[in-house]
C-alpha positions as CSV (number, residue, x, y, z in Angstrom):
1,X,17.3,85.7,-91.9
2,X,20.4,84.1,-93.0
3,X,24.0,83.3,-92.1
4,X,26.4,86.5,-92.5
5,X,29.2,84.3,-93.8
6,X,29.9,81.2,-95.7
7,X,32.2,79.5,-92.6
8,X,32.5,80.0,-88.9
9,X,34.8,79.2,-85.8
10,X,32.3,77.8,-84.3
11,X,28.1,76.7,-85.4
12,X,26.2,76.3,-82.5
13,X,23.1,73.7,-83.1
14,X,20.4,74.8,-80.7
15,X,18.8,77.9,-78.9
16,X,18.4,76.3,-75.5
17,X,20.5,78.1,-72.4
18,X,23.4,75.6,-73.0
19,X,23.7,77.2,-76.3
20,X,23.2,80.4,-75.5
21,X,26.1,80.0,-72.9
22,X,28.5,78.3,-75.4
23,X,28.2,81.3,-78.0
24,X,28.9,83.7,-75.5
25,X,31.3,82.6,-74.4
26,X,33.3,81.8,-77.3
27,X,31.9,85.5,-79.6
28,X,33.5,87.3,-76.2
29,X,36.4,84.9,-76.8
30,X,36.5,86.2,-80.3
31,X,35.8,83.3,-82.5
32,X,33.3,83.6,-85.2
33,X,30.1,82.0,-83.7
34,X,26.7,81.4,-85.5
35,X,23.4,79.6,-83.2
36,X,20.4,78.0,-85.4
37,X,17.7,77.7,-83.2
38,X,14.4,75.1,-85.2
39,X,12.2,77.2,-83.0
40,X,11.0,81.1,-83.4
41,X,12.8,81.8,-80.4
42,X,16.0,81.0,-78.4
43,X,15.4,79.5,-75.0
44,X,14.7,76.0,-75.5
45,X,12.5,74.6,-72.4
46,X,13.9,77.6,-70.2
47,X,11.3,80.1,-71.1
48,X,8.7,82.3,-69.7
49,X,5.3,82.6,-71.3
50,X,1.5,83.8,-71.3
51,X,-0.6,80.5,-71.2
52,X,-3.2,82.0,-70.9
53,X,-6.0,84.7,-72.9
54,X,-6.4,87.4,-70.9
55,X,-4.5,86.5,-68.0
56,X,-1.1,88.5,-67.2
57,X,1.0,85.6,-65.6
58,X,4.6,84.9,-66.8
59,X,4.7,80.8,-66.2
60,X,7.6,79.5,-66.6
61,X,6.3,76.9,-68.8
62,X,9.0,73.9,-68.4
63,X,11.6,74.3,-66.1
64,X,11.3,76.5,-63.2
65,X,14.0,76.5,-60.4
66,X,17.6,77.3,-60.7
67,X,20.5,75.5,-58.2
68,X,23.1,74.6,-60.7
69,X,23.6,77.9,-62.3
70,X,27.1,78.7,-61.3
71,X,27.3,82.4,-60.4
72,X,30.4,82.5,-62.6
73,X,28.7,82.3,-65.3
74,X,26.6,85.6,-64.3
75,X,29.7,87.4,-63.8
76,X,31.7,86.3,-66.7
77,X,28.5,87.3,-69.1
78,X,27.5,90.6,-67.1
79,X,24.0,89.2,-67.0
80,X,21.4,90.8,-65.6
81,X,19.6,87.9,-63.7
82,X,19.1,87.0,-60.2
83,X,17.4,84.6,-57.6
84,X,15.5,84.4,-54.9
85,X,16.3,81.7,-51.7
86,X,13.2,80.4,-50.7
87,X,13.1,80.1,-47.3
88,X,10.6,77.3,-46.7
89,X,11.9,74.2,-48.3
90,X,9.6,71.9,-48.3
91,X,5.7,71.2,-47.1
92,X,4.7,67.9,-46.7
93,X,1.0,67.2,-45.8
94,X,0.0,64.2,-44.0
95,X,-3.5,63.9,-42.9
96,X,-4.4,66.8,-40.9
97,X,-1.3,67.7,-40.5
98,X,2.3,67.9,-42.3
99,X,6.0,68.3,-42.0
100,X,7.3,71.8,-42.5
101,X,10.9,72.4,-43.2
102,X,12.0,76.1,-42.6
103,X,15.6,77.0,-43.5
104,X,14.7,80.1,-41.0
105,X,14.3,78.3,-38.5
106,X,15.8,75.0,-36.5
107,X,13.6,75.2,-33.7
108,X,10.3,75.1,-35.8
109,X,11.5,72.7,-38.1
110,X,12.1,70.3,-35.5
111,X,8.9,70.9,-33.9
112,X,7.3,70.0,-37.4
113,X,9.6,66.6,-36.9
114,X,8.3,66.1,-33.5
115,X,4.8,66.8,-34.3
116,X,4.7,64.4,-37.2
117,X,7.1,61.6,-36.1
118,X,6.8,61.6,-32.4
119,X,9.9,62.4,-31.2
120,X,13.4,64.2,-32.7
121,X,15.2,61.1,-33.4
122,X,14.8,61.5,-37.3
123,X,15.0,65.4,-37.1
124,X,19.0,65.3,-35.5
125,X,19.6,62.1,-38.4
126,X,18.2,65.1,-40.9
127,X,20.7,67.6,-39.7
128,X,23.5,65.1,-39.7
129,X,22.6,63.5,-43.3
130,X,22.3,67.2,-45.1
131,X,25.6,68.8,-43.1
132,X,27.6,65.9,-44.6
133,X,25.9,66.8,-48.0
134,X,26.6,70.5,-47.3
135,X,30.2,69.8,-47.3
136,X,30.2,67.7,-50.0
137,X,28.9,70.1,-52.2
138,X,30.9,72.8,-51.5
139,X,33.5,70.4,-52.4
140,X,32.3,69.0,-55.5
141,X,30.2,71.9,-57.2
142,X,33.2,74.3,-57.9
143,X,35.1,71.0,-60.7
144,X,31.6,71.0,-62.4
145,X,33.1,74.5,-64.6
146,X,36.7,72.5,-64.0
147,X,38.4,69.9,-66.6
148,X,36.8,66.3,-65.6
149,X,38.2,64.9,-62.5
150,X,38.8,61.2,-62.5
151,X,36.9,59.3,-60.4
152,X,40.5,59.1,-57.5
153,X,40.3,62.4,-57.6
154,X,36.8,63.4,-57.3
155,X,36.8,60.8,-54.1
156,X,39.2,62.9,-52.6
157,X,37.8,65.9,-53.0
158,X,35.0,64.4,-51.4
159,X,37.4,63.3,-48.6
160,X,34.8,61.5,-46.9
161,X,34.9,57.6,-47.3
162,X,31.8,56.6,-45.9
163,X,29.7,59.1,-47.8
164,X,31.1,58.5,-51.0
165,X,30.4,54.5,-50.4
166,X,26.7,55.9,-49.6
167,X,26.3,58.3,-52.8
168,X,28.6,56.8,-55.2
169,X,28.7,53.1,-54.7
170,X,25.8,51.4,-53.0
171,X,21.9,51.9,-54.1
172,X,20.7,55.0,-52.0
173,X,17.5,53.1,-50.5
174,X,20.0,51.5,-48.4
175,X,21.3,55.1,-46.8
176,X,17.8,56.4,-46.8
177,X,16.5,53.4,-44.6
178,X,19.5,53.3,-42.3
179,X,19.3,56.6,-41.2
180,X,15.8,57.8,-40.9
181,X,13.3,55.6,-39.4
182,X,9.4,57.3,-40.6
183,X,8.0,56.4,-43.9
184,X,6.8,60.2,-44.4
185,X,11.1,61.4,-43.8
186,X,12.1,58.4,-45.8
187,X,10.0,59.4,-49.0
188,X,11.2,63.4,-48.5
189,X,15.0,62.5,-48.8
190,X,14.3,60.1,-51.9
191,X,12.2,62.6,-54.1
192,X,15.3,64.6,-55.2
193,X,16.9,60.6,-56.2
194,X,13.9,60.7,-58.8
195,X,12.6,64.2,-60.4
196,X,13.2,63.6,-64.0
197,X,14.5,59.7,-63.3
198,X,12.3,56.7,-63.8
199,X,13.6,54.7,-61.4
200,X,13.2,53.2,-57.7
201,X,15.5,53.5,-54.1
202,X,16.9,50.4,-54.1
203,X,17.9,50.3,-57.7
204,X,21.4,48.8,-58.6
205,X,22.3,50.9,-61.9
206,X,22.5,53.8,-59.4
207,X,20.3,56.2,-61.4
208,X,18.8,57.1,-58.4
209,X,22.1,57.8,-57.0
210,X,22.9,60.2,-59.7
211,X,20.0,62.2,-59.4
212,X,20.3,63.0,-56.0
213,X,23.8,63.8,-56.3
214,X,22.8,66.8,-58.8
215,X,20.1,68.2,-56.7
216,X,21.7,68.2,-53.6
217,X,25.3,70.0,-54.7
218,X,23.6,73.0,-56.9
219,X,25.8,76.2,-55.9
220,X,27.5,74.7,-52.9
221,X,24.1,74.3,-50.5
222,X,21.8,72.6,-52.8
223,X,19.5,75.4,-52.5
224,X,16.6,75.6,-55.3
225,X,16.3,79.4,-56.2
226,X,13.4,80.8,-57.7
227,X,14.7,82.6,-61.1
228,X,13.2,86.4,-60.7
229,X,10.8,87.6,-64.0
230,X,10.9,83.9,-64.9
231,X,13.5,81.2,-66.5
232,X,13.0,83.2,-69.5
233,X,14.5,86.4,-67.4
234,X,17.6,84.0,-67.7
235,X,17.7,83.1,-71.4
236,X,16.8,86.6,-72.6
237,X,20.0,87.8,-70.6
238,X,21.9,84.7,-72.4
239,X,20.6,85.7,-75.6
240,X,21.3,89.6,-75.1
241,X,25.2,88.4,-73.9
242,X,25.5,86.2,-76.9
243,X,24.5,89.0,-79.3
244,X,26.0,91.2,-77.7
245,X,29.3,89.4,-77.8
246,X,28.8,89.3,-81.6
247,X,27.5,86.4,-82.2
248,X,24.5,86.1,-84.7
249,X,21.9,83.9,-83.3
250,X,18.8,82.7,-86.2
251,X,15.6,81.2,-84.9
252,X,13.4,79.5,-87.2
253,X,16.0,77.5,-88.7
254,X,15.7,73.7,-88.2
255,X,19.3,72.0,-88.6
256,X,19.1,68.9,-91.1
257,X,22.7,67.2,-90.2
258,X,26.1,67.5,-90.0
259,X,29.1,66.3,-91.7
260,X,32.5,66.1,-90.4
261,X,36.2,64.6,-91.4
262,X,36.9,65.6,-87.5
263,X,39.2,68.6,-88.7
264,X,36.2,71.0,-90.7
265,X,32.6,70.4,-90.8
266,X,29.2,71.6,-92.6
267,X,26.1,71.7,-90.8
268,X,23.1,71.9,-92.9
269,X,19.7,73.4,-92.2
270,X,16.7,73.8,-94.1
271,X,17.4,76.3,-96.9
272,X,21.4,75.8,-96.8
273,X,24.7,74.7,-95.5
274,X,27.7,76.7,-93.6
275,X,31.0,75.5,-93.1
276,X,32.4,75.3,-88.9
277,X,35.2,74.5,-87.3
278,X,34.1,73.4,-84.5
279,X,30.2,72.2,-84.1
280,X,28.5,72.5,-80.5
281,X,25.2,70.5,-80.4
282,X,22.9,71.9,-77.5
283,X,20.6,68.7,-77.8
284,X,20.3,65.3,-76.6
285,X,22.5,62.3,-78.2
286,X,20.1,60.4,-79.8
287,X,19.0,63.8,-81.7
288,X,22.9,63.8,-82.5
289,X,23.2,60.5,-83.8
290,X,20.5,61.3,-86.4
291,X,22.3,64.4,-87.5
292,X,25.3,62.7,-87.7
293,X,23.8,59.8,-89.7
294,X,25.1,57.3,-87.2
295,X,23.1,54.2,-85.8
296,X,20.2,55.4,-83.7
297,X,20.8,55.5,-80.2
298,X,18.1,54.4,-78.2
299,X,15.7,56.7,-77.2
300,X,15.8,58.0,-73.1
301,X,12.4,58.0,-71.8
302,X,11.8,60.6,-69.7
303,X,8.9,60.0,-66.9
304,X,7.4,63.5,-65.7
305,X,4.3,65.1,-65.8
306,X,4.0,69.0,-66.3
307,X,0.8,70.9,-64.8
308,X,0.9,74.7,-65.3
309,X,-1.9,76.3,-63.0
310,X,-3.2,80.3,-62.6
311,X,-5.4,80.5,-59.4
312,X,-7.5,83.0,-58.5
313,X,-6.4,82.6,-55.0
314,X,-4.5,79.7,-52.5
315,X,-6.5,77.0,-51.7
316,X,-7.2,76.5,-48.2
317,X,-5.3,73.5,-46.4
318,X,-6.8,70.0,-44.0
319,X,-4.0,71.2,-42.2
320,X,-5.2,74.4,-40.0
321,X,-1.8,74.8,-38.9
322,X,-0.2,75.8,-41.8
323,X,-0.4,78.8,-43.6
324,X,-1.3,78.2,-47.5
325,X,1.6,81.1,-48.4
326,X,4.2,79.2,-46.7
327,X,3.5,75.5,-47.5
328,X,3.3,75.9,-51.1
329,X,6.0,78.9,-51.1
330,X,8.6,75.5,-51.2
331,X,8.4,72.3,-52.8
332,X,4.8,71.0,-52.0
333,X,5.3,67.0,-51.5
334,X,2.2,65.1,-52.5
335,X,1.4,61.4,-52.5
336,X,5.4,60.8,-51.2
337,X,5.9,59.1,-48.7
338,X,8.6,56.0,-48.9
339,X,6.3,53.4,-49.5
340,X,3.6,55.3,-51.7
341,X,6.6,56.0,-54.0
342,X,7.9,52.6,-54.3
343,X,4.3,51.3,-55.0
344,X,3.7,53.9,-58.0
345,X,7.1,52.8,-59.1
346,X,5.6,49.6,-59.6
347,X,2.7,50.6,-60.8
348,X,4.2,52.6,-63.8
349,X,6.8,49.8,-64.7
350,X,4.0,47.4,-65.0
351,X,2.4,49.6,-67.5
352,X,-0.3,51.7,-65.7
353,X,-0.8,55.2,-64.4
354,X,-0.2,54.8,-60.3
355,X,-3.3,54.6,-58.6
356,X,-2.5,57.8,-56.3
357,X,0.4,59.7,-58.7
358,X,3.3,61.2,-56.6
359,X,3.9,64.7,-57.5
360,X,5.4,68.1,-56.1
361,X,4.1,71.4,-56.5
362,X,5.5,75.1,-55.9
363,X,4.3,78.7,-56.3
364,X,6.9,81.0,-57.9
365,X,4.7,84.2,-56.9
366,X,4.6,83.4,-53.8
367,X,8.6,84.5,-54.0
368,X,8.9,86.7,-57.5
369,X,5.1,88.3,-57.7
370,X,6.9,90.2,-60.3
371,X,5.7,87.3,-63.2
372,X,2.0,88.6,-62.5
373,X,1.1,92.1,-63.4
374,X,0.1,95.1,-61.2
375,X,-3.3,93.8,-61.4
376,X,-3.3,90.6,-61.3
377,X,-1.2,90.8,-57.8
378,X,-3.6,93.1,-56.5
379,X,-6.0,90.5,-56.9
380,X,-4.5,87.8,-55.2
381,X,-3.7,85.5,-58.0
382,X,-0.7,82.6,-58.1
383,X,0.8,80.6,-60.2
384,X,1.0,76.7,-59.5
385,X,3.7,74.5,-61.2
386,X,3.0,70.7,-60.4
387,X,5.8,68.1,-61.4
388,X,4.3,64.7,-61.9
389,X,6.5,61.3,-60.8
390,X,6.9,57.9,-62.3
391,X,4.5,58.3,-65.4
392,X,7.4,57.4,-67.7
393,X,6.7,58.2,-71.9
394,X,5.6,54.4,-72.7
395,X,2.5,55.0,-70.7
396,X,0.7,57.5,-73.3
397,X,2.2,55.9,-76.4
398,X,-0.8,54.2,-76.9
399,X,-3.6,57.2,-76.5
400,X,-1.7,60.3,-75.9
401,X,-4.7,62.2,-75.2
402,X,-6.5,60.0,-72.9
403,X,-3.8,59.0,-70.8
404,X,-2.5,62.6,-70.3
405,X,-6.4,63.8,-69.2
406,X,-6.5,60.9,-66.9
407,X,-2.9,61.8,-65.4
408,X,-3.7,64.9,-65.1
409,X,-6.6,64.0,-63.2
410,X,-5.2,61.5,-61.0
411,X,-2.2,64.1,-59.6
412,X,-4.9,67.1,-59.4
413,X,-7.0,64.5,-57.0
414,X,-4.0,63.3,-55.0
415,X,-3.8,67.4,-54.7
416,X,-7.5,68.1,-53.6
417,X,-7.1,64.9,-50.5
418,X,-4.6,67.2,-48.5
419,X,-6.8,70.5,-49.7
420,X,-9.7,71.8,-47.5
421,X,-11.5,72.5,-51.3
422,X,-11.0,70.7,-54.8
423,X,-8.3,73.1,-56.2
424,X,-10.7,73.6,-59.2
425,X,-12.4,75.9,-57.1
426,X,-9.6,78.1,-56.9
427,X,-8.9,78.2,-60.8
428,X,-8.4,81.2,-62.5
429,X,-10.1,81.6,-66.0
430,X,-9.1,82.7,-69.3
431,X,-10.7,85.1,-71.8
432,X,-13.1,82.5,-73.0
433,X,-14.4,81.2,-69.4
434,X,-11.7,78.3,-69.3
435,X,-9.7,77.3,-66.6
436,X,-6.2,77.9,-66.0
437,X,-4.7,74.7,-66.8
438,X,-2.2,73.0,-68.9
439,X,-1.0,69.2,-68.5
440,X,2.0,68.2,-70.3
441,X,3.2,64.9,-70.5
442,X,6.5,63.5,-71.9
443,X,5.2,63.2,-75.7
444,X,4.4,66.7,-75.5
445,X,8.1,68.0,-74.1
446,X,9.2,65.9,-77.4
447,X,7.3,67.1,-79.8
448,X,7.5,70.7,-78.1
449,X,10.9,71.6,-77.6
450,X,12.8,68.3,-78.5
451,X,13.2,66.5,-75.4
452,X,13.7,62.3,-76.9
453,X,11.0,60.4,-75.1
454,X,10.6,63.6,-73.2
455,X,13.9,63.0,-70.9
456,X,14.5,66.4,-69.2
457,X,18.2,65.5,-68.5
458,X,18.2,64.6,-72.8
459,X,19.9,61.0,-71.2
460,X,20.1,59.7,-67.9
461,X,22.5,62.0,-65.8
462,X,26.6,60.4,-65.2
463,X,28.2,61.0,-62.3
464,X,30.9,63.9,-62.6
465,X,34.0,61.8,-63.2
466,X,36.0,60.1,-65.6
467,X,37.5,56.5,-64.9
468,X,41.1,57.3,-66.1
469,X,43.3,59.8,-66.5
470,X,44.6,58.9,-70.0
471,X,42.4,61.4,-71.6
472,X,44.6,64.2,-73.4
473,X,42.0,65.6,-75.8
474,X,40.1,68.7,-74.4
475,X,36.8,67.3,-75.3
476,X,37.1,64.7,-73.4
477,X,39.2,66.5,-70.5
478,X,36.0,68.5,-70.2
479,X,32.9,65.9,-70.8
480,X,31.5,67.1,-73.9
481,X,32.6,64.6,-76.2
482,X,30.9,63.0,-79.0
483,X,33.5,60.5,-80.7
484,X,33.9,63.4,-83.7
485,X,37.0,65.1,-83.0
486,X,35.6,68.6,-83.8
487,X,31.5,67.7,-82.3
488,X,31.1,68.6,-79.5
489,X,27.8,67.9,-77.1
490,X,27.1,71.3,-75.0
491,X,23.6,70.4,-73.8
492,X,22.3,68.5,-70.6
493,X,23.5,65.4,-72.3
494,X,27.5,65.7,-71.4
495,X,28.5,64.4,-68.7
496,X,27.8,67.1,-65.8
497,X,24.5,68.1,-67.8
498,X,21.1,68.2,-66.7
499,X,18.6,70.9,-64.7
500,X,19.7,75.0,-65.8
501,X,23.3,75.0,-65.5
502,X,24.9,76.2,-68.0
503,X,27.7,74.3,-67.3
504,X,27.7,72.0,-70.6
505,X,28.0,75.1,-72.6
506,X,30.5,76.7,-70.3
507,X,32.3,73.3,-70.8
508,X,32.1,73.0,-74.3
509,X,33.5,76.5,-74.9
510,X,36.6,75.8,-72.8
511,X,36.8,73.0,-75.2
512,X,36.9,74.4,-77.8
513,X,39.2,77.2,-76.8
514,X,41.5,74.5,-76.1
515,X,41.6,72.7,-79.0
């Protein structure tokens, strides 16, 4: 397949979600919109797929949860997509027992608190910490699909002094360790500082800061949803909007570079070149600078580990307390406390794959059984996602495939000490006899769907502000700019990008539309 025209409005470069957003947008808006998308289909690392032979399991093979999806975006495409609210948040286990955090419920929640920590004290400084984050994000989420607020402004909005000297100015390890006192509560509050950031609490760049910041504002609660028929549910509605909008969208078509006088451009891609007015680039900035011809940019380096599991059936728990449906039906903490993450930190920066890996894992069918066929429900069968922390990209460069087996080990063991069986006892098997199992490490999200250094946020995340106010150009007004007048950035690398949003491509089209 190949372009309908010589020229368009506007070339998007990339098939991710971000993409998929921009050309909606802008073919509804009625500019002339062509996608190329290097892969056979669009959806980037927001997909659903069967892993596995023989097994009828939808995994959501790279991302998983939505919370910064704005609904306006659903409405404004029409798509046909939904979440569920999970109502347990999070499971920690601790010996033979664990805390248990149930939206549903106060009064078990703080008996979990109690239980585990011996008295409420760090269950009311819990309440008080995530009501002054509640408001916060109800404040802050709605300018993420708004022109860039300086950094004044976003402080006011805030309008609460202290917390923004907590968030935005002073290393969160500081927050965390004034305000809840057990190592187990401590490490709980700091995971959402690191998934998809190699960094550590106390760190004075603030990374950690940023991070936290995006996971705890999604939608106004900070709520992770799980996406129902799987993230690809989502980018097969973004693709159907898109196209249906009039937009012509070819897979299979790697872009080769872009050239630009900052007024008209031409993007080339293997077998051609079509003229654009405007270029949106759904991919990171150091993938940019190379079709741009610019200096490199140094690489990100991302520092996750990705372990896709089909079980036959819930593993049983050291914690008789706890049913297995409801502790893994939220974000299953592993190896997290405070201190074990700050010594795995360590670990990884001095070049080795911590001793006892930190990790989280969730089950999506536990809330949307509808990614498993008739059958396979019927049977009992789950899916497992497990997100591996701080085992950063420089740590397989050497032997890929040794050091992914032995990470892949070392989380899956960290699993089995909180389990009542190894969880390989509970494995599925595919067509051929094999287990259900798939372990991806950072080389493999580059190679695979074009992640630099396998950085899910494409570059580490900026906090959602500009310094001044001077800006009068609407690339810059809205984050997406690139330092080519008519490139703009509409992936998870603008400012305000990272996680399924599909705010950078929401952004980029107001951009443009502006221009």
């Amino acid at each position: 397949m190949t372009p309908t025209r010589s020229s368009y409005d506007v070339v998007v470069v990339g098939g991710g979600h971000n993409g998929l957003v921009a050309a909606a947008y802008l073919a509804r808006a009625g500019r002339s919109v062509l996608l190329l998308e290097r892969q056979s289909h669009t959806g980037g690392a927001a997909v659903s797929e069967r892993l596995f032979s023989g097994v009828d399991a939808r995994v959501s093979r790279y991302s998983y949860l939505v919370s910064l999806l704005p609904a306006s975006i659903v409405r404004d495409l029409d798509l046909r997509f939904h979440t569920r609210r999970r109502r347990i948040s999070s499971y920690t286990p601790v010996g033979d027992t664990g805390l248990l955090v149930d939206t549903g419920s106060e009064a078990r929640t703080r008996a979990s608190f109690e239980r585990l920590t011996g008295s409420d004290r760090d269950f009311e400084a819990w309440q008080r910490f995530y009501a002054r984050t509640g408001r916060m994000a109800q404040r802050v989420f709605p300018t993420l699909t708004e022109p860039l607020p300086t950094r004044t402004e976003l402080r006011r909005i805030v309008a609460d002094d202290a917390l923004w000297e907590e968030l935005f100015e002073r290393p969160l390890g500081e927050t965390i360790e004034a305000t809840f006192a057990d190592d187990t509560v401590r490490g709980v509050v700091l995971t959402d500082a690191l998934i998809g950031t190699f960094t550590h609490a106390h760190d004075p760049t603030l990374k950690q800061n940023r991070c936290f910041l995006y996971h705890v504002i999604g939608g106004g609660t900070g709520d992770w949803d799980v996406p129902v028929g799987g993230m690809g549910a989502l980018t097969d509605a973004l693709a159907d909007a898109a196209r249906a909008a009039g937009a012509e969208l070819i897979t299979g078509c790697a872009v080769t570079g872009v050239d630009s006088d900052g007024v008209a451009a031409q993007v080339r891609y293997e077998g051609g070149t079509v003229g654009a007015r405007h270029v949106l680039v759904n991919a990171a900035p150091h993938e940019l600078a190379r079709l741009l011809g610019a200096p490199d940019e140094p690489k990100p380096e991302g520092s996750q580990l990705k372990v896709n599991m089909v079980l036959r059936r819930l593993p049983r728990l050291r914690d008789t307390t706890t049913d297995p449906a409801e502790a893994f039906a939220g974000t299953f903490h592993i190896a997290e406390s405070y201190a074990a993450l700050e010594q795995s930190y360590r670990e990884a920066e001095a070049g080795r794959i911590p001793s006892a890996p930190p990790s989280e894992i969730y089950c999506h069918t536990l809330t949307d059984p509808s990614i498993l066929s008739d059958d396979a429900a019927a049977r009992g069968m789950h899916t497992l996602t497990l997100f591996g922390l701080h085992t950063p990209a420089r740590l397989f460069h050497d032997d890929p495939e040794a050091a992914r087996i032995a990470a892949g080990k070392g989380v899956l063991a960290q699993l089995d000490r909180v389990l009542a069986e190894p969880i390989a006892e509970c494995l599925a098997e595919d067509a051929d006899g094999a287990p259900c199992l798939e372990v991806k490490s950072p080389l493999d999200l580059e190679r695979e769907v074009g992640l630099p250094g396998g950085h899910i946020f494409h570059r580490d995340l900026a906090f959602p502000y500009r310094e001044d106010d001077s800006a009068t150009d609407p690339a810059e007004r809205w984050g997406v700019a690139t330092g080519v007048r008519n490139v703009f950035l509409c992936g998870a690398g603008a400012v305000r990008g990272g996680g399924v949003s599909g705010i950078p491509g929401h952004n980029a089209a107001r951009a443009v539309l502006e221009s």
